[in-house]
LONUMAR-262990 format. One line per 10 residues: number of its first residue (from 1); their letters; for each residue x, y negated, z of C-alpha. Coordinates in steps of 0.05 Angstrom, whole numbers, plus 32768, in hexadecimal, padded with zeros to 4 digits. Layout:
<atoms>
NUM	a	X,Y,Z; ...
</atoms>
This chain:
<atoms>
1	xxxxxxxxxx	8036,8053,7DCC; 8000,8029,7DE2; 8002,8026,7E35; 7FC4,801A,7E67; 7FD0,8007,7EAC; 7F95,800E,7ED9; 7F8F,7FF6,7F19; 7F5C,7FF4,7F53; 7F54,7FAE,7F58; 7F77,7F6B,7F4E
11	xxxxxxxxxx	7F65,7F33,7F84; 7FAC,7F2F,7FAC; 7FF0,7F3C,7FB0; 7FFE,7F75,7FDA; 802D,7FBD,7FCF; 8000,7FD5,7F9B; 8001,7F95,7F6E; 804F,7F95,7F78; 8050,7FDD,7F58; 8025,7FC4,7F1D
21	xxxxxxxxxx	8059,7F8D,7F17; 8094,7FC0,7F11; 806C,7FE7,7EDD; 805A,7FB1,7EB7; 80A9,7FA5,7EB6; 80AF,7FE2,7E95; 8070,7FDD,7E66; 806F,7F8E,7E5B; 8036,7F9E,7E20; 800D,7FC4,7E4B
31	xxxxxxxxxx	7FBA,7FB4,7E53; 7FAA,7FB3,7E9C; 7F65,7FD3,7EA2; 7F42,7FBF,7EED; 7F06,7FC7,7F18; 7F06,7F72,7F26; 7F30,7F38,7F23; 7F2E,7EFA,7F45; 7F65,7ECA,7F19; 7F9E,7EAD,7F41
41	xxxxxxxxxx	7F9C,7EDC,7F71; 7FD3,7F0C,7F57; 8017,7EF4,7F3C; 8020,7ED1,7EF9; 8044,7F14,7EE3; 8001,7F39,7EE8; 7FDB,7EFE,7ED2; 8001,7EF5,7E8C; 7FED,7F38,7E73; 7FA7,7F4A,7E5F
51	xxxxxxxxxx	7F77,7F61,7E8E; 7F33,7F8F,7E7B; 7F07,7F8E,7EB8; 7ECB,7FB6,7EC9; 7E7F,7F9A,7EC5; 7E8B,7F94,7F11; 7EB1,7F53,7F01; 7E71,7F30,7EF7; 7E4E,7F3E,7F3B; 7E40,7F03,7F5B
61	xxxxxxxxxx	7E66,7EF6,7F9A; 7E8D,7F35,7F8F; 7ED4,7F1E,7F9F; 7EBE,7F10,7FE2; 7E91,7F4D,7FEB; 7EB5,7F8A,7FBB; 7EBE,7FB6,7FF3; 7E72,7FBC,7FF8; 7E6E,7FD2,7FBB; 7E98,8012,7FC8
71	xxxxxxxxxx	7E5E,8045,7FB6; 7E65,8025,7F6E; 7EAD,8020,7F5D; 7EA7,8066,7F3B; 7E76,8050,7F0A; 7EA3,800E,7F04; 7EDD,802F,7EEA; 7EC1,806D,7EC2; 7EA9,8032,7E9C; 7EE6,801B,7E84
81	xxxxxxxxxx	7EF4,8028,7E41; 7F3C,8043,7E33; 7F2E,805E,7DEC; 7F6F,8057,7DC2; 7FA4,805C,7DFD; 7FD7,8099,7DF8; 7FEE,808C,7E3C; 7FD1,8071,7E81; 7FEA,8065,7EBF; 7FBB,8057,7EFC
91	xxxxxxxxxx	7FD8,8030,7F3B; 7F9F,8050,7F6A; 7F92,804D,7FB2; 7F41,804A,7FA3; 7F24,8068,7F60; 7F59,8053,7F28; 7F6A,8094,7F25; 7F1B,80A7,7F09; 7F26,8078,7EC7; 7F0F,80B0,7E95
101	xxxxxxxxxx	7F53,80A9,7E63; 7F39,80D4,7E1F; 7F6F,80EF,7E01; 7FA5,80C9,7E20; 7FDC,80E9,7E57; 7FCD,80CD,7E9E; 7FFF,80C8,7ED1; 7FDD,80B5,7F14; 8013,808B,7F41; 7FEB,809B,7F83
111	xxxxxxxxxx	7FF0,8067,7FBC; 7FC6,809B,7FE2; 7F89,80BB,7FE4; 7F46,8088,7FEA; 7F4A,807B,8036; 7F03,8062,8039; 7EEE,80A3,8028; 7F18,80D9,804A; 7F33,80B4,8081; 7EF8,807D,8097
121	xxxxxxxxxx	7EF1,809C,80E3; 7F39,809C,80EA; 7F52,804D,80D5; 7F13,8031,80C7; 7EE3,8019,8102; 7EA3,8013,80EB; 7E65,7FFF,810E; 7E35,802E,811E; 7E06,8010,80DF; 7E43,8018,80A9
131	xxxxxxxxxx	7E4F,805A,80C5; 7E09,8073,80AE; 7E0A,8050,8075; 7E45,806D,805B; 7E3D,80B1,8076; 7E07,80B2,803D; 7E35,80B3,8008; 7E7F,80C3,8027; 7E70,8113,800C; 7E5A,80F7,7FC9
141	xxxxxxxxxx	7E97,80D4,7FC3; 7EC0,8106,7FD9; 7EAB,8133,7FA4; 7EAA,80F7,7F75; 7EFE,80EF,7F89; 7F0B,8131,7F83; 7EF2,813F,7F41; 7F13,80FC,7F27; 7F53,8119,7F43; 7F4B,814C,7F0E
151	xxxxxxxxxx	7F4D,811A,7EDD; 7F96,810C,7EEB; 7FCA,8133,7EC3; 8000,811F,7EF1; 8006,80FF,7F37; 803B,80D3,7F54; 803E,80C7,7F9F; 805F,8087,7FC0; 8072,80BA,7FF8; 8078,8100,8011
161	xxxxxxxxxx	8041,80F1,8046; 8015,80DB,800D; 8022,8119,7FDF; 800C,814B,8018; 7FC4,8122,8013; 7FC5,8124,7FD0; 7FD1,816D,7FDE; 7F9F,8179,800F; 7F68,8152,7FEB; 7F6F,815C,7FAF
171	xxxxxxxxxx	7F96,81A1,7FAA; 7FC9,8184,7F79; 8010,8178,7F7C; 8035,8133,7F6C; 807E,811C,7F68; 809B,80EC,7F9D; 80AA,80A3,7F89; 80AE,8071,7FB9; 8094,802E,7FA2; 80BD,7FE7,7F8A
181	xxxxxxxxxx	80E9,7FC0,7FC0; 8105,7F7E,7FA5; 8144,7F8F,7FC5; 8166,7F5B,7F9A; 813A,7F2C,7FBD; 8130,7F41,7FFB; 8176,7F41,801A; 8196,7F30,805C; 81B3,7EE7,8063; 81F0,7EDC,8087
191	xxxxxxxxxx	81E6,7E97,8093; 819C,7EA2,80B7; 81A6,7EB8,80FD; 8178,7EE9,8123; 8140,7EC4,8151; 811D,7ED8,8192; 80DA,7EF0,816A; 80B9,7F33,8149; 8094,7F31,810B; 8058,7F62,80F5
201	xxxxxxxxxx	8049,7F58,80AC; 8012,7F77,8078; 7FCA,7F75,8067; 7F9D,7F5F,80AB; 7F6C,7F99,80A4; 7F5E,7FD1,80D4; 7F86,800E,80C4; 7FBF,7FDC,80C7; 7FB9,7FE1,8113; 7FD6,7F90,8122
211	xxxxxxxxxx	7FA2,7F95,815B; 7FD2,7FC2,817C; 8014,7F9F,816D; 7FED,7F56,818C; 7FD1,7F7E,81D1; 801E,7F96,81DB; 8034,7F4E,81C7; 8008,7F35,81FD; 8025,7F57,8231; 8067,7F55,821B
221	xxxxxxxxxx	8061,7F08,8216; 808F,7F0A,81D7; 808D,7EDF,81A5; 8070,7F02,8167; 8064,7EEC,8125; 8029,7F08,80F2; 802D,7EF5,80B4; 7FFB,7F10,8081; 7FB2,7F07,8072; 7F6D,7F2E,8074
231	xxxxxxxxxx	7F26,7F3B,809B; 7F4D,7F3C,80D9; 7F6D,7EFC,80DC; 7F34,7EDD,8102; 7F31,7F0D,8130; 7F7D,7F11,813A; 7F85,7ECA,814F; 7F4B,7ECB,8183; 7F6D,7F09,81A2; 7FBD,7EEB,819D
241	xxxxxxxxxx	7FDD,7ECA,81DC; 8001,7E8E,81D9; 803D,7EAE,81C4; 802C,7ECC,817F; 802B,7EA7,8142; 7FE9,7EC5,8119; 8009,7EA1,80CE; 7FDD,7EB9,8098; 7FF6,7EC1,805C; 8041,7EB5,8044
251	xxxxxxxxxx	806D,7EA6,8009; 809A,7EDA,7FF5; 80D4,7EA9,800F; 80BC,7E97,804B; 80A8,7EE1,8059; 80F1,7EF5,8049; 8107,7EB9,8074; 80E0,7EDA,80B1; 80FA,7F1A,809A; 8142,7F00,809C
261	xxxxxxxxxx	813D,7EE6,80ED; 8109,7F0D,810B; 812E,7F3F,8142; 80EF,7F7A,8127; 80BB,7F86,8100; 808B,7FAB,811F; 805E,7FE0,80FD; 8025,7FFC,811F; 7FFB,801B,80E5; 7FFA,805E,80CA
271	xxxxxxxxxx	800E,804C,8082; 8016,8075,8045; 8064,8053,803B; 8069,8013,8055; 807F,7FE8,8020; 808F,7FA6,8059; 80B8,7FD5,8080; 80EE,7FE1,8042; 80EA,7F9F,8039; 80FD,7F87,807A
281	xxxxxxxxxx	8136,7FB8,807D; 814C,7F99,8040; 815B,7F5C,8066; 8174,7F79,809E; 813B,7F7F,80D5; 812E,7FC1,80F2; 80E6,7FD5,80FF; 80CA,7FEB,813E; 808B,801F,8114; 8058,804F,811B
291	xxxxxxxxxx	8080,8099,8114; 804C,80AB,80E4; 803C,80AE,809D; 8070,8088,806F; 8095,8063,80A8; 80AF,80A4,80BE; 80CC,80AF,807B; 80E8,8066,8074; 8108,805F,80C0; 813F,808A,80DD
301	xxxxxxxxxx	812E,807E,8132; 816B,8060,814A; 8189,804F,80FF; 8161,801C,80E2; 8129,8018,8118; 8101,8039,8147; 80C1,8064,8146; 808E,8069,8177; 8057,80A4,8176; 8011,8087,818E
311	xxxxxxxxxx	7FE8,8049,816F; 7FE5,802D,81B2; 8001,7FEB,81D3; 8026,8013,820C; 804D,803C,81D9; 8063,7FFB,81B2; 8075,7FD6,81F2; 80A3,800F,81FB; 80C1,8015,81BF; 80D3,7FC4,81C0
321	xxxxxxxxxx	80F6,7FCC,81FF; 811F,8009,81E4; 8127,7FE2,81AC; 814A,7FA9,81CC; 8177,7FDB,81F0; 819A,7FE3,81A9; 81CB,7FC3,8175; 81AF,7FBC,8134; 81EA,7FAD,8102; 81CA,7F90,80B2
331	xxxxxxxxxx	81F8,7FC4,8093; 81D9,7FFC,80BB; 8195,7FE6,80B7; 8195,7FE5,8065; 81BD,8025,805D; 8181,8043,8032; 815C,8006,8016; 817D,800E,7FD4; 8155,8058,7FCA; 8112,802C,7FCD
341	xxxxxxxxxx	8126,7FF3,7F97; 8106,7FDF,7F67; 8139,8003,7F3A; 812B,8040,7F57; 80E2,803C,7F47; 80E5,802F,7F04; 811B,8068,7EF3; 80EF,80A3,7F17; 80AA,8081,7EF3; 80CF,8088,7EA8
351	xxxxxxxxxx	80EC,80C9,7EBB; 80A9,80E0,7ED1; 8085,80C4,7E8F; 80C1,80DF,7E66; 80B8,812C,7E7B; 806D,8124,7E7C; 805C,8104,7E3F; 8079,813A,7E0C; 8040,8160,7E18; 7FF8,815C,7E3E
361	xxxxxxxxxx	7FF2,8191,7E72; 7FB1,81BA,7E80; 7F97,8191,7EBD; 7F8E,81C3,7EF7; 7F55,81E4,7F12; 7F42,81C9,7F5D; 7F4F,81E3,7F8F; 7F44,81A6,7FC6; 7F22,81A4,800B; 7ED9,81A7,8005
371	x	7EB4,8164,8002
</atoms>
């Protein structure tokens, strides 16, 4: 059976690259098919395989700019060729999910619905000039996502929060699979004590909400560690007090060193799982998170962390202090990491691809909210 794995686009390791790791585990002779990619900027498991990218590859300057070119990426990948594949799996957040497949069965593993479409007012400032210019062509791609929806023959949601979007965007049902946690690797240490700090971790854009977590910090005037990279980062460190640590980017070790003595990690956005959350629970530190979207699914208030219900620096300076009111034993933090392993993942993905591949289905009819 001759496997394509398609994927928005390849210029960092984040959770999406991590699930194209786990399903290139399970199809190691797989062709990754790709909007862009920028070499050396995804792990040497993903760089060892081959990779088909899209005429967009050869933009100039377009690994610094690609967001920009949003109103294209649907031309980008319907222009992929995936003529001899009998089955393809898309890793979408964006427009994977539109690669036009021929004959082949597609199973859609849905990180959620394209946020820069359907939910750009909500975590996406934009100045007043990006918001005209992409009010003229947010309905054309939402019509454009919807009817690539239809393409899929089966969906596969990283969460329950992101199958009721899929639901209410695209009027399709998916399974539940929540995505890959090392849990082999990320593990508690008994020989690393706890330290006086909190860590926020992930991607420094805006619907990521680190803003929020550094104005509480502020006040708080506790230390606080933020390791990850993005637009933000500049911004970030002109905003942090003295007492936050703005890192950049981390190695997987040292991340699961700060994992292994921060007291917290705190969570501010509202994020489709939450892949650093699992992750830190793995190694024992509870998270202090946002009681929407995934987190709310992932953290049990009182169990293995604490939930707070507004994106605002008040409600997270709360939630800290009740935090520190409370015991958090490793044992009892990491009662349910093993349910998100990597494992896990890979057991529901073949059982999924077993039941769906004996036959192609009759893709539904629409029935999604009007562009």
């Amino acid at each position: 059976m001759r496997v394509a794995l398609v994927h928005d686009w390849l210029n960092g390791m984040r959770g999406g690259e991590k699930v194209l790791e786990s399903l290139l585990e399970i199809y190691p002779q797989a062709t990754i098919f790709t909007l862009l990619h920028e070499r050396g900027k995804v792990s040497p498991r993903i760089e060892s395989h081959a990779i088909v990218t899209s005429w967009l590859n050869r933009v100039p300057g377009i690994y610094r700019h690609y967001r920009n070119f949003l109103p294209l990426f649907p031309l980008a990948v319907e222009s992929l060729d995936l003529r001899g594949f009998d089955l393809v799996i898309s890793s979408s957040h964006a427009v994977a999910k539109g690669i036009r497949t021929q004959s082949a069965v597609h199973i859609c593993y849905c990180h959620t619905p394209m946020r820069y479409v359907w939910d750009a007012e909500d975590d996406y400032p934009l100045s007043p000039l990006r918001r005209a210019v992409f009010g003229l062509v947010r309905r054309r791609l939402q019509k454009w996502d919807c009817e690539a929806a239809n393409r899929v023959d089966h969906f596969v949601a990283n969460s329950r929060f992101v199958r009721e979007r899929i639901r209410e965007y695209y009027g399709r049902d998916a399974e539940v699979i929540p995505p890959p946690i090392d849990t082999r690797f990320f593990t508690p240490s008994n020989a690393v004590a706890r330290e006086d700090f909190y860590l926020a971790v992930g991607a420094l854009v805006p619907y990521k909400r680190f803003d929020i977590v550094v104005k509480a910090f502020n006040k708080l005037d506790r230390r606080l560690v933020i390791a990850g990279t993005g637009p933000e980062l500049k911004s970030l460190r002109n905003m942090a007090g003295s007492n936050i640590d703005v890192r950049g980017w981390v190695a997987n070790e040292e991340l699961r060193s700060l994992y292994r003595r921060a007291q917290g990690l705190v969570f501010a956005a509202r994020e489709d799982f939450g892949m650093v959350t699992v992750e830190a629970q793995a190694c024992g530190c509870p998270a202090i998170a946002f009681g929407a979207g995934g987190s709310s699914e992932i953290i049990q208030d009182g169990m293995n962390g604490v939930l707070f219900s507004e994106q605002h620096p008040d409600d997270v300076i709360r939630a800290v202090r009740r935090f520190e009111t409370m015991g958090w034993p490793a044992e009892q933090v990491r009662y349910r990491v093993e349910t998100f392993s990597r494992e896990a993942f890979q057991t529901g993905i073949r059982k999924v691809i077993a039941e769906r591949t004996g036959k192609k289905p009759e893709r539904r009819s629409l029935a999604a909210r009007p562009a």
